[in-house]
N, C-alpha and C positions, 0 to 999 in steps of 0.2 A: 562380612563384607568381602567382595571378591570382585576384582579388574578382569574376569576373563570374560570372554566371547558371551553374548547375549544365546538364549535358549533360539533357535527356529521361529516359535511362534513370536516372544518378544521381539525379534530382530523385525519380523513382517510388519508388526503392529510400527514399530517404530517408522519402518519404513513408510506407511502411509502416513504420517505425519511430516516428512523430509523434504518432501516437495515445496511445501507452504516454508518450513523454515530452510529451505536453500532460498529463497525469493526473500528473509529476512537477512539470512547472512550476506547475502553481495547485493541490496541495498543500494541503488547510489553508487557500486563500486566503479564504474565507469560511464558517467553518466553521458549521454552525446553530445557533443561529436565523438567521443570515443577517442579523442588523442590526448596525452601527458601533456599537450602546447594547450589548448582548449583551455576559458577560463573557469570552466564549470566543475575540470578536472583537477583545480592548484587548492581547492579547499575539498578534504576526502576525508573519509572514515567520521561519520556525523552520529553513527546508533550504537548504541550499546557498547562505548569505549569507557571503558574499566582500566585506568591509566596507574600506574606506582603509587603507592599511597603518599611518597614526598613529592608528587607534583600537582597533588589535590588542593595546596595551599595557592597555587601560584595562578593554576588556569580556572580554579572553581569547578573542574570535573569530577565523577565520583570513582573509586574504588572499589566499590563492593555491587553490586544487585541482590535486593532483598524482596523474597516473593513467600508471601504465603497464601493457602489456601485451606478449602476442605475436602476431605476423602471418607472413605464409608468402605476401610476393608473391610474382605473377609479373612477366619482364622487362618492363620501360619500365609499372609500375602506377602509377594516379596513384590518390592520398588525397582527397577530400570532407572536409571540417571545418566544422562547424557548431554554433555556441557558442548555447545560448538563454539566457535570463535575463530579469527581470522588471527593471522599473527603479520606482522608487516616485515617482508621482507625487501630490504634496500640495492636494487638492482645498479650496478655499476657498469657502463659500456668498454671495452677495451677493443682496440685496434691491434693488427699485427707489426711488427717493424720489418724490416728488412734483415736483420741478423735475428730473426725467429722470436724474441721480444714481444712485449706487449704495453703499450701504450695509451691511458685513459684519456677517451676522446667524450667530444658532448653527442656525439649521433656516429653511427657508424651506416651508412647507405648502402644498399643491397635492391636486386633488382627489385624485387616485390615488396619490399619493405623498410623502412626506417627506425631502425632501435637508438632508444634514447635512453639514457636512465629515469629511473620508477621504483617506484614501491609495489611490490607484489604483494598480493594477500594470500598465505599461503594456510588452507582449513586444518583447525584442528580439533581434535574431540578427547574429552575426559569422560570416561564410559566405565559401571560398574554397577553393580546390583547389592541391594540389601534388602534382609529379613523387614518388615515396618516391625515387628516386634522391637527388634535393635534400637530404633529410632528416637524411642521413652525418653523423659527427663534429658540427660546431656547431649541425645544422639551420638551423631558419628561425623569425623572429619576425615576428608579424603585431600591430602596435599597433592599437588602436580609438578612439575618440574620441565621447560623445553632448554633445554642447554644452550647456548652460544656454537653458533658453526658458522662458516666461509666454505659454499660450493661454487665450482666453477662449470661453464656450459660454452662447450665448442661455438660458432658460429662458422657456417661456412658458406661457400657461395654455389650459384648451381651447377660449376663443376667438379666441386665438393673437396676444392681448395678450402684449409681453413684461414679466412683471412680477419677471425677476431675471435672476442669470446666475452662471457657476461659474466661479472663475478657479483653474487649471492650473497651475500651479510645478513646473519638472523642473530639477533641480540637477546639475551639469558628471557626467560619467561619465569616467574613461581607464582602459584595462587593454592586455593586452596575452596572446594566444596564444603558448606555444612550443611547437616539437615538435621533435624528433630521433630518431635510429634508430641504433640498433648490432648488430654482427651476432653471434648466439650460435655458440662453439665446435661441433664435431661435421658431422655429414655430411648435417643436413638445414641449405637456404637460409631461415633464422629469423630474425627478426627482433626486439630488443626497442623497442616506439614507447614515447616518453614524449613526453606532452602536459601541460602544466601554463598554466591558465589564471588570470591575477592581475588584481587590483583595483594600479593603479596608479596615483588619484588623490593630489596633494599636499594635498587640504583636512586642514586641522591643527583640533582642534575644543579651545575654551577651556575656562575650569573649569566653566563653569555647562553644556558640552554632554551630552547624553546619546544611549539607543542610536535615538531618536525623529530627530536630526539628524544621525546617520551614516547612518539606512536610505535616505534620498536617494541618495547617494551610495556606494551598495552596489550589489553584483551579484547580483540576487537570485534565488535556487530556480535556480540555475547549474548548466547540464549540460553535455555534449556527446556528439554525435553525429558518427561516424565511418563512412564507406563507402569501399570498396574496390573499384575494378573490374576487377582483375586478382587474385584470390589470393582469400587467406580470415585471419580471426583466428582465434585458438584460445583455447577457454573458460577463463575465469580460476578458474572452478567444478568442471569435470569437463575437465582435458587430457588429451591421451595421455600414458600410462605415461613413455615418453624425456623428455616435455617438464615430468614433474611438478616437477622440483629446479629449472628456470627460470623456473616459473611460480609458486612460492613466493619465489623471490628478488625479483620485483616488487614496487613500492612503491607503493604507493595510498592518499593521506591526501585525507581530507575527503569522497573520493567512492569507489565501485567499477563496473569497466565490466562490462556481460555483455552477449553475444550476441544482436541483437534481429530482430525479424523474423519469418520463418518457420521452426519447427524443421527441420533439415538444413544451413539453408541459414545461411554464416560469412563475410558480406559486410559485416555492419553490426554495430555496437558502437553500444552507451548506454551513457554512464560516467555514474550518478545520483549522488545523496547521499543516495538512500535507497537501502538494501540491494535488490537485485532478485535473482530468480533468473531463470537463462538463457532469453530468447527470453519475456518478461512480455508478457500479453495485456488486454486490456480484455475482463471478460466478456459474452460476448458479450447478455444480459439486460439489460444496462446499456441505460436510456431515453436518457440523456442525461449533458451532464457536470454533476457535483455538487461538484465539487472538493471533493471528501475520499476519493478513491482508495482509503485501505486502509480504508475502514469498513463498512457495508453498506449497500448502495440500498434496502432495505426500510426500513431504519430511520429512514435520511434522509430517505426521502420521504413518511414518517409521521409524522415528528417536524414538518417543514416545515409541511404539510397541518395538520395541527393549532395552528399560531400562529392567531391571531385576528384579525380583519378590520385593525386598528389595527396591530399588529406585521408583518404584511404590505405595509401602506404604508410602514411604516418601513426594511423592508428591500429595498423595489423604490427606494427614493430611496438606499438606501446603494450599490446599484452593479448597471450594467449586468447585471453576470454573478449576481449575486444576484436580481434582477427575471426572468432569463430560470430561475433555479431555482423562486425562485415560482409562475409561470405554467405551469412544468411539473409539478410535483406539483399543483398546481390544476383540470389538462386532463389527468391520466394515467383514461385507461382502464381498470376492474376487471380483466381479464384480463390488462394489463400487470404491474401492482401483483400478481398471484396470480403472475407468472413469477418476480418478483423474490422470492417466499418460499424456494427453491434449487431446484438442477437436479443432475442426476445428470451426474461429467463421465467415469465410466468403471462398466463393473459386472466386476464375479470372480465365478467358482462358491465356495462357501464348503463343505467339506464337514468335516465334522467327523473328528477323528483317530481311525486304526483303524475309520470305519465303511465299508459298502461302499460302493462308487464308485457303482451306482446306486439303492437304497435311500437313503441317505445325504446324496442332492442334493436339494434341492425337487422339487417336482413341476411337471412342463408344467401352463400355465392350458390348463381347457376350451375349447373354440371358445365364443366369444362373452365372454371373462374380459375385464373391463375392463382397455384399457390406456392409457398415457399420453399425451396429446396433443400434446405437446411433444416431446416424443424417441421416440415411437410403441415404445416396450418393452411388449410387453404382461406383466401383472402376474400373477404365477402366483397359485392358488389361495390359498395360505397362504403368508404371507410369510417370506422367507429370516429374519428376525431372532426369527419364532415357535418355540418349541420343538418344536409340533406337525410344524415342516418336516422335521425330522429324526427317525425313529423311534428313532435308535440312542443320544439324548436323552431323561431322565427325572429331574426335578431333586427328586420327591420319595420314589426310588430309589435314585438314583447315590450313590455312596459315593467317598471319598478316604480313600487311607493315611495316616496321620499316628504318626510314631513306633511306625510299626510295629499298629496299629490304626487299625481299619474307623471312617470319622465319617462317618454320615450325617445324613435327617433325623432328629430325636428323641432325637440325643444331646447329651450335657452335657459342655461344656468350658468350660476357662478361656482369656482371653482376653491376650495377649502382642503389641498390636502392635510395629510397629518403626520405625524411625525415617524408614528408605528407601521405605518403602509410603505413611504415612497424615500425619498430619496430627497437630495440637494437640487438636482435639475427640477424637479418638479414642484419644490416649493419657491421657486422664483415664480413661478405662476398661482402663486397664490392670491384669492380677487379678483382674478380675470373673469373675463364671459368668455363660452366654450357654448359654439352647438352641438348637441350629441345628435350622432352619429346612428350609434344602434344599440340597444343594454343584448349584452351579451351573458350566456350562462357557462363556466366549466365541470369539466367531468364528474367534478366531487360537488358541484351543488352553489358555486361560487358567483355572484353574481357581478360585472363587471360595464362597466356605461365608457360609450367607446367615443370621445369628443374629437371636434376641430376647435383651436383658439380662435376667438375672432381679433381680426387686424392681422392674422398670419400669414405672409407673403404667398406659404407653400400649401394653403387650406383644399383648393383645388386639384394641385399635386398629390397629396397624403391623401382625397379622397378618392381620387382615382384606381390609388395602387392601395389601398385600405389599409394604409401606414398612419391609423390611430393614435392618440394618448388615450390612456385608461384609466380611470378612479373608479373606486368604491362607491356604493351608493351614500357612504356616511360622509362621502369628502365633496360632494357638491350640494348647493342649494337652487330650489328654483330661481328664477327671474319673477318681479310681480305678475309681468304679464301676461306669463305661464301659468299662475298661481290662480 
């Protein structure tokens, strides 16, 4: 086993996987508004926090991450392991005095910005390689160690007066990597890896501690990353058929690993503590990082954009990576911000059931049909989700059998939802009479009866602007005099 520098090609390999788990590691880490005042900001570090093992009793958080999986080296392969994790460091504000002095204040004001105290999350990686040969029976443990330090950071003004400074607090870290390997019965060379990474500091915290003085001393938004340069792993999501009953037998708490990388290719594992599916991508739209991963870049970077001159300096003094979010929804380009409204990541022919194959499809656009500048599809004439697109559609025609009787539009039924369909609003109208409207078809084949209530104030309204209710054909009955 060896802690030095990863080979060239492992390092690449690894690297394409870093993008997806840099989006897992900062998480949430500042979520917007982007300021330390914000309420969204005073509950933090939520994934993958692997706390002391003496404050597992008190808060019900875990200690360890246990993943295991299956692999399919080849002879003499060696393993890449690569642990990240945030470690929190507790930023303190100091002012300057007048006899040269320094003075802890709760904000220090500066023209462009407002520093407050915070905790900083500051990256870190336990990185090393082993033989899988080594791995047999007991494996191999790889201890860690980040020591206790106090750094201090100038603060100056923009005549490059120093009129304060930030003092840095990082508290002892110890954990500890294990891995091992066993080999699965049968005629293929399988293997099962189990990696389990722990917090294994002794700090013991008194009565007055809470979860504010264990996150020092926590492993935070804790993942790991796996490379192979002989073999391949096999998905914990979609295995082969042989390998499904050992790949269910797996035990994976706190985290789950998938497949990362380029689809095909089974060289590299992410084990997150957020759910991922196989081979997770950064879309490619993405300006920059916002560290909020699963939300939407439109939203964020309109929500941002929209704080106010004074909440903007408050959030560039709360942190580096919050200052370079600002400055980007601040400098993003019209045409950036129109990509991020969505993109198209696959198209299907949609054609409706029993019509003909080609009546039935949209129609080619004309020469010169507008089409899209981003993914250059040009846009047929009349769009696939128009009813027009399809002739063999006609929704104030089309009829559905219902108990053996024709409902179309202009007939009178009662209404029956149910419980698997709809909702709470819609079973207060249960027993009502409803004129429908139009039976309506969707893309996948679904058929849908588009009603007015009768006695409804706004029946004339809703049909004007074909602001419908909708049921299933199992959730109404005719009227007799339909019947």
């Amino acid at each position: 086993m060896t802690t030095t520098t990863f080979t060239p090609g492992t390092e690449a390999r690894l690297a394409v996987a870093r993008q997806v788990a840099d989006a897992v590691l900062f998480e949430g880490y500042v979520l917007y508004p982007y300021r330390a005042s914000a309420a969204k900001n005073r509950l933090r570090w939520q994934f993958g926090v692997l706390v002391p093992p003496a404050w597992t009793p008190v808060a019900e958080e875990h200690d360890f991450q246990h993943t295991e999986l299956l692999m399919e080296p080849r002879q003499g392969a060696t393993l890449a392991v690569e642990v990240r994790f945030l470690h929190s460091r507790r930023r303190t504000v100091q002012r300057t005095r007048p006899d040269g002095g320094f003075e802890t204040v709760a904000e220090l004001r500066l023209e462009d910005r407002v520093l407050v105290p915070w905790d900083e999350g500051h990256e870190e990686t336990v990185r090393f390689t082993v033989p899988v040969a080594e791995l047999a029976d007991t494996g191999v443990v790889m201890p860690f160690e980040r020591p206790a330090a106090d750094t201090t950071e100038a603060v100056t003004d923009d005549a490059g007066q120093v009129v304060g400074r930030l003092v840095l607090r990082r508290e002892e870290i110890r954990g500890a990597v294990r891995l091992s390997t066993s080999e699965l019965d049968g005629p293929y060379r399988t293997q099962r890896l189990t990696v389990v990474v722990e917090n294994t500091s002794d700090w013991s915290p008194d009565e007055s501690a809470d979860r504010d003085a264990a996150l020092p001393r926590s492993l935070v938004a804790s993942h790991t990353l796996l490379c192979l340069d002989g073999g391949g792993f096999l998905s914990m999501t979609d295995p082969p058929e042989w390998a499904a009953g050992a790949t269910a037998a797996c035990r994976n708490l706190h985290t789950w690993p998938v497949l990362a990388g380029e689809p095909g290719r089974r060289d590299l594992v992410l084990s997150s503590p957020i759910i991922l599916e196989d081979h997770p991508a950064i879309a490619p739209e993405s300006p920059g990082a916002l560290y909020d991963a699963t939300e939407i870049d439109e939203i964020l970077t309109l929500r941002t954009a929209a704080l106010t001159d004074e909440e903007k300096r408050e959030a560039k003094g709360t942190d580096p990576r919050a200052a370079a979010v600002i400055d980007l929804a601040d400098s993003m380009p019209p045409e950036i911000l129109e990509r991020l409204h969505g993109a198209v990541r696959g198209l299907r022919e949609v054609v409706a059931p029993n019509a003909p194959a080609v009546p039935g499809t949209p129609a080619a656009a004309p020469p010169g049909a507008p089409g899209d500048p981003f993914t250059g599809v040009t846009r047929p004439a009349t769009p696939w989700w128009d009813p027009g697109a399809d002739a063999s559609v006609d929704p104030a025609h089309d009829h559905v059998q219902v108990g053996g009787h024709a409902v179309r539009a202009g007939s009178r039924v009662v209404l029956r939802p149910r419980l698997r369909h709809t909702d709470a609003q819609d079973l207060f109208l249960h027993g009502r009479n409803a004129l429908v409207e139009a039976v309506l078809q969707d893309v996948d084949g679904g058929v849908h009866i588009a009603v007015t209530v009768d006695d409804d104030p706004g029946a004339d309204l809703r049909r004007e602007q074909g602001r419908f209710l909708y049921f299933q054909p199992d959730e109404v009955e005719p009227l007799p005099e339909d019947a």
